[in-house]
Structure formats: C-alpha cells, structure tokens
Backbone bond lengths (Angstrom), bond angles and torsions (degrees), N, CA, C in turn:
res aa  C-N    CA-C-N  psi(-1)  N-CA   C-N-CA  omega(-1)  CA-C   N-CA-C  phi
1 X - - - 1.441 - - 1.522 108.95 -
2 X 1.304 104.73 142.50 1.549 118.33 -173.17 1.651 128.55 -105.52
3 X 0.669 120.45 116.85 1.629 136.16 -172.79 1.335 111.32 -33.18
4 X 1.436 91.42 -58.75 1.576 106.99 -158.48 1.496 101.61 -91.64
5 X 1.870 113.86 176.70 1.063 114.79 -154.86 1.163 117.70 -74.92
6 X 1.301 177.87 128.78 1.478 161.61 99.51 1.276 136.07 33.91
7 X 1.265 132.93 86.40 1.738 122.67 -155.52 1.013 100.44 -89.94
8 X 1.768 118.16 118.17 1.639 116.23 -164.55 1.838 76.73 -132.40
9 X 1.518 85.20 157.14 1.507 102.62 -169.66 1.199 107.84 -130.27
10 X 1.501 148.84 124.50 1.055 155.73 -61.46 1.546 122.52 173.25
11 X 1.635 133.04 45.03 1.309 136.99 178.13 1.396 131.87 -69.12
12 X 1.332 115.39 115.33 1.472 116.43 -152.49 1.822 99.05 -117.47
13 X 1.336 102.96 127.46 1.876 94.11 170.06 1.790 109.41 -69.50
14 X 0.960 124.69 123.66 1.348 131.07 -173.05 1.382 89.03 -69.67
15 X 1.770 153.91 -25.22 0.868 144.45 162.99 1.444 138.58 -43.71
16 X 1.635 106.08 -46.01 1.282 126.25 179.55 1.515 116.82 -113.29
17 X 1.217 124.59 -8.57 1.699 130.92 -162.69 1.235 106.12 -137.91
18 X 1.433 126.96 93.50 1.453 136.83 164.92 1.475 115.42 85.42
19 X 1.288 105.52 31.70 1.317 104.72 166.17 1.948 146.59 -59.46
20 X 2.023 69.66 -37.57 1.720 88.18 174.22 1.442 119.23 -92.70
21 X 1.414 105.39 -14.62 1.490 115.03 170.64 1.535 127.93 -89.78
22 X 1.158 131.62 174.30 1.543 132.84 -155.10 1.564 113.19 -74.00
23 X 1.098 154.98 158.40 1.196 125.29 -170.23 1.397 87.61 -109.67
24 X 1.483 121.36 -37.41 1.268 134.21 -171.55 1.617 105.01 -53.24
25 X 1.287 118.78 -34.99 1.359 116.50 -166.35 1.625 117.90 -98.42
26 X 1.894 105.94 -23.43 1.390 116.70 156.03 1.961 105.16 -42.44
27 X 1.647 96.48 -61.11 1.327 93.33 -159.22 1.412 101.14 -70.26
28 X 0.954 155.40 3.16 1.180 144.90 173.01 1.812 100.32 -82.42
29 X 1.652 121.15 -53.11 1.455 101.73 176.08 1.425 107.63 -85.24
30 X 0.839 140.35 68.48 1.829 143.22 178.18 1.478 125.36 -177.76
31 X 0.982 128.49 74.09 1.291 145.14 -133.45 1.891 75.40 -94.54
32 X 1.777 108.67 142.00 1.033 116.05 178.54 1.584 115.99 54.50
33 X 1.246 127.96 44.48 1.400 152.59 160.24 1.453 134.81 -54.94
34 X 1.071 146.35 51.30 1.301 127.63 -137.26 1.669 94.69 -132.02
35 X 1.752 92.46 108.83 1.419 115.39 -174.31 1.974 100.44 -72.81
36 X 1.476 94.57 146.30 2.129 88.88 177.81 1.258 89.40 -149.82
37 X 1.604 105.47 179.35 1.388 118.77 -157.32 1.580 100.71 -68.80
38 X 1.461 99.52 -66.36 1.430 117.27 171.68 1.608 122.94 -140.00
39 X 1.254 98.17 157.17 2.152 106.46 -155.96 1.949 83.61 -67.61
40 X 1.681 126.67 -15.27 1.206 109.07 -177.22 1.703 115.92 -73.39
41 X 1.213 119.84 -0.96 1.191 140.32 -178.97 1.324 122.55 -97.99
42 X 1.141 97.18 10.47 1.573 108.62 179.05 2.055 106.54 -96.11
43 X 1.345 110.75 112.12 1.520 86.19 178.20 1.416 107.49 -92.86
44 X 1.470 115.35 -175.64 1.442 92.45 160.73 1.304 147.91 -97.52
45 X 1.343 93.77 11.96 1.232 111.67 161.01 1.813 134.00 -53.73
46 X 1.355 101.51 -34.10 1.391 121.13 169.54 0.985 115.15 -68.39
47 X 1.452 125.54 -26.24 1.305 120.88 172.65 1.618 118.48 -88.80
48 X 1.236 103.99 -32.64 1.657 100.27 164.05 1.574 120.03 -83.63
49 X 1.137 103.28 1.26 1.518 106.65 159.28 1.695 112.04 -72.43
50 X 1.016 104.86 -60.79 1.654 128.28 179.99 1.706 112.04 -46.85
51 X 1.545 108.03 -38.33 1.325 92.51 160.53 1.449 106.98 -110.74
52 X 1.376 140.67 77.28 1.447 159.11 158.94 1.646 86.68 -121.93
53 X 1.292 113.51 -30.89 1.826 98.93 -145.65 1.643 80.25 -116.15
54 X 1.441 125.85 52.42 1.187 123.90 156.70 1.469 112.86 75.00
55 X 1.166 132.78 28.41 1.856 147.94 172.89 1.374 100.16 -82.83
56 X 1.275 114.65 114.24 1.483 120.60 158.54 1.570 121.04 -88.31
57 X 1.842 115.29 -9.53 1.396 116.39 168.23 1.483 92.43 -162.57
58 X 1.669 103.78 157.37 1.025 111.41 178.03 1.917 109.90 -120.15
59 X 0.714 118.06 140.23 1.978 114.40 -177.24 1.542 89.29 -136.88
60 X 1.369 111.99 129.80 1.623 146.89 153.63 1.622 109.79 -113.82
61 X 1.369 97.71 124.22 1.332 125.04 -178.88 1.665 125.06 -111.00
62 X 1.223 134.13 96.07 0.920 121.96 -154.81 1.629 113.29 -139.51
63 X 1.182 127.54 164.73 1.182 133.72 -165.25 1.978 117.29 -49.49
64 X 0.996 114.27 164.74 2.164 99.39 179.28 1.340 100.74 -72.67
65 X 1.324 116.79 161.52 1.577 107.28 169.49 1.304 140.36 -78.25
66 X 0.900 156.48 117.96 1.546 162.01 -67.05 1.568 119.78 -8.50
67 X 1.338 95.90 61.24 1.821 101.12 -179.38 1.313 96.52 -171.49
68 X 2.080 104.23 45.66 1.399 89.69 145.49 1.364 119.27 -120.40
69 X 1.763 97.31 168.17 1.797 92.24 170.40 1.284 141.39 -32.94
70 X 1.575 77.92 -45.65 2.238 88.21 -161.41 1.635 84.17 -96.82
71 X 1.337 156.56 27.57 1.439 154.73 137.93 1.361 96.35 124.57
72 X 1.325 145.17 -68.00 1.707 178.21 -63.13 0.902 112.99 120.36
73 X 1.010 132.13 24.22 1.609 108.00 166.09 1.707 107.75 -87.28
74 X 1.186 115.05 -8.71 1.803 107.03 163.52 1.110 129.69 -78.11
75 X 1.383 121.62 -41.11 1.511 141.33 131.49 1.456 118.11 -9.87
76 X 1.590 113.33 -53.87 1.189 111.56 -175.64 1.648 118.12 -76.25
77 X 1.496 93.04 -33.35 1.425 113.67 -162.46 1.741 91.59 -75.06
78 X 1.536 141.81 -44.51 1.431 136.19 159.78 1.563 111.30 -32.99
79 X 0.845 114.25 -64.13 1.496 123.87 -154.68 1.759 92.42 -77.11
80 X 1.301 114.23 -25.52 1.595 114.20 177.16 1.505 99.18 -51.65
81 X 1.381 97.78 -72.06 1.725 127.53 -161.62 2.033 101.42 -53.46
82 X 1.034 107.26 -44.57 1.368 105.94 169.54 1.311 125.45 -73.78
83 X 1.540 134.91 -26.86 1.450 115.13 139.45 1.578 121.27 -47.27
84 X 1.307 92.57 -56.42 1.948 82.30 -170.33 1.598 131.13 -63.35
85 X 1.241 90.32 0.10 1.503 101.50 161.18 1.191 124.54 -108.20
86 X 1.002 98.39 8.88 1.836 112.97 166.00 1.739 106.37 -87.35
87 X 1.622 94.79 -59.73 1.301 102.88 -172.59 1.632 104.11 -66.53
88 X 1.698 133.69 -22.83 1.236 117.32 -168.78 1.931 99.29 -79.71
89 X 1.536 107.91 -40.50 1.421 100.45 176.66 1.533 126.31 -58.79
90 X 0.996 128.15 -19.60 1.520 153.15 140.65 1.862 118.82 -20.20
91 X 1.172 91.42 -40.29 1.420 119.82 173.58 1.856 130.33 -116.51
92 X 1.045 83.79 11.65 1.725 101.45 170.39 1.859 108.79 77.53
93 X 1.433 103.24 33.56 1.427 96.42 175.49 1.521 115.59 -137.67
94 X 1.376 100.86 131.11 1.681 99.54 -157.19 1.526 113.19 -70.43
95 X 1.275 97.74 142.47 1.433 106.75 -171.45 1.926 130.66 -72.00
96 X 1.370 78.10 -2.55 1.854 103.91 175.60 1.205 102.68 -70.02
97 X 1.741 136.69 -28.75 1.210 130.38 170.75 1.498 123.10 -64.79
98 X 1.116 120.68 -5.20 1.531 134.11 170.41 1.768 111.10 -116.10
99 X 1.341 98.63 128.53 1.508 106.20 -175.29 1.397 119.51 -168.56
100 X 2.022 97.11 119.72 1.507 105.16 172.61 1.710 115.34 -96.79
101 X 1.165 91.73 157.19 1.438 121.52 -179.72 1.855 119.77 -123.55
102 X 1.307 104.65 101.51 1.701 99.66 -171.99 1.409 104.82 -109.18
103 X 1.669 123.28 105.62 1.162 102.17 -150.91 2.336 82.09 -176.24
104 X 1.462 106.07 157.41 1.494 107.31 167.74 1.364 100.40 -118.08
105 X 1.391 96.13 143.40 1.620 128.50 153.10 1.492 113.01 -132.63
106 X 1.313 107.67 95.33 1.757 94.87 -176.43 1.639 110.92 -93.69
107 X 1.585 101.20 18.68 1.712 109.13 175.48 1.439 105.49 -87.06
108 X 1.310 77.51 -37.47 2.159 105.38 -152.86 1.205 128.60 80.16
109 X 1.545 118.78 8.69 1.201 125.89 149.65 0.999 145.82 -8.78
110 X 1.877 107.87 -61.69 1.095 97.15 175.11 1.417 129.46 -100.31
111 X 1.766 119.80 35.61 1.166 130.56 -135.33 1.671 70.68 -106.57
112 X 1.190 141.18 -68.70 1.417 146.14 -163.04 1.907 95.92 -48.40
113 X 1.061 105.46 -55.38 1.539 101.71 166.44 1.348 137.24 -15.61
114 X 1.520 107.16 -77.47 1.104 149.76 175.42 1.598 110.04 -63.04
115 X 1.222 103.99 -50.33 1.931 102.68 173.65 1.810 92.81 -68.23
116 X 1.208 150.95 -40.50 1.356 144.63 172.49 1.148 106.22 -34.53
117 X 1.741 104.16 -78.51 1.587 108.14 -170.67 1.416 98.79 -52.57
118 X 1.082 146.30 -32.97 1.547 123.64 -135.36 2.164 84.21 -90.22
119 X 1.426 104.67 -52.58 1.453 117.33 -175.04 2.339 102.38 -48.98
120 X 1.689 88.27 -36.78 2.276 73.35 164.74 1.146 103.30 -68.21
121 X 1.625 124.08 -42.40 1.758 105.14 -162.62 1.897 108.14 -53.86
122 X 0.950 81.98 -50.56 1.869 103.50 -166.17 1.779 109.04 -59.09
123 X 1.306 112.23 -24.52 1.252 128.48 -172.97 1.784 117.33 -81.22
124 X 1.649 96.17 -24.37 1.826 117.51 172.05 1.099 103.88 -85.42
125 X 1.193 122.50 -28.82 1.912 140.10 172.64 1.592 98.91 -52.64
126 X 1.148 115.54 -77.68 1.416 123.56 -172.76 1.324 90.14 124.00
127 X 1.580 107.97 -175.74 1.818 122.73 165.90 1.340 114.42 -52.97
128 X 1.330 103.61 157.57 1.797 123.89 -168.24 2.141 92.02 -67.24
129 X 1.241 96.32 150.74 1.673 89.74 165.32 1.569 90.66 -83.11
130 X 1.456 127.43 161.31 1.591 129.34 144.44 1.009 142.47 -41.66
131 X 0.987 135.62 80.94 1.650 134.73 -162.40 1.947 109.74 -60.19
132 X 1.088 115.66 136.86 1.553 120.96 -176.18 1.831 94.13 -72.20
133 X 1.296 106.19 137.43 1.883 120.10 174.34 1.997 84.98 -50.61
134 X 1.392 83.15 -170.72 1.603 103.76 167.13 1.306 104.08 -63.43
C-alpha cells in the first residue's frame, strides 16, 4: 500500500454529468477530468492508454441505462469496461482499477465524490503495474 495519492483519470458523458455546472470549476476539483460526448465512445484503448501515461485507476461515468443520448451507447460502454477487466485480470491486474458508473449528475457534484472513493479503492491496490507500449 501506497502513501501517496493515486492518479485516477476520470471520463464523464457531457450528456448526463455536469452539464449544468461550470466545466471550468469541475476541472479545477478533478484533476485529470476529461468530459466526452458519450461513455459509448470510450474505446478501450483509451483506457490502456491512460494507464501507459501513469493512471493508477480509471472511472467512466455515464448516463442510467436506457437514458442515453446516442440510444446505447452506455450499454455498450458497460459491457466494454467489463471485458477489459476480464482481459486486465488475465494479466495480473486488478480489475477494481476500471470502473463504470451509469447514473445523472447534471451539477456534477457528485463527480469529485466518486473520483475520491474510486482513488481509496485504488489506493488499497497500491501503484499501477507498467503496462508494456504497443
């Protein structure tokens, strides 16, 4: 277990999560924030990018299910995130470092929240192993 903080990185559907609130001021409490159209647009590649570039957790936040914009694309984006945590435990890396959320905040309130808890889970974890480039 690790002292220091946990760099968890943070995908928000700009649809359902902080829409009505500032974006400027999200990003100020949410370090590594990165608002997108929709969580179905997330491949997973972005997320194993994210821990190449030093991510000790990743959290996708995305609309409830059947209440998204693009129809499924949250749907898709679950069932994404749950292979790749198949395939990351596969490889000796716990799958608690990947995590969806299907759910509204149109403040974004509880988005700073939620990156907390997610940074304790990840923080009992310890540091990310290194992921090999391509």
């Amino acid at each position: 277990m690790s002292n220091s903080e946990p760099k968890i990185v943070c995908f928000s559907c700009k649809f359902g999560w902080g829409y009505l609130g500032s974006e400027a001021a999200l990003s100020s409490q949410v370090k590594n924030w990165i608002p997108i159209i929709c969580s179905g647009k997330i491949d997973a590649q972005y997320i194993l990018d994210a821990f190449r570039q030093g991510a000790d957790g990743v959290l996708v936040l995305g609309c409830p299910e059947g209440d998204c914009h693009f129809q499924d694309g949250n749907v898709e984006s679950k069932k994404r995130i749950y292979l790749l945590q198949k395939v990351l435990e596969a490889y000796g890396i716990e799958p608690e470092r990947v995590r969806i959320e299907l759910s509204l905040d149109p403040e974004g309130k509880k988005i700073p929240e939620l990156v907390k808890k997610m940074s304790g889970t990840v923080k009992k974890l310890g540091p990310m192993k290194v992921l090999a480039s391509r």
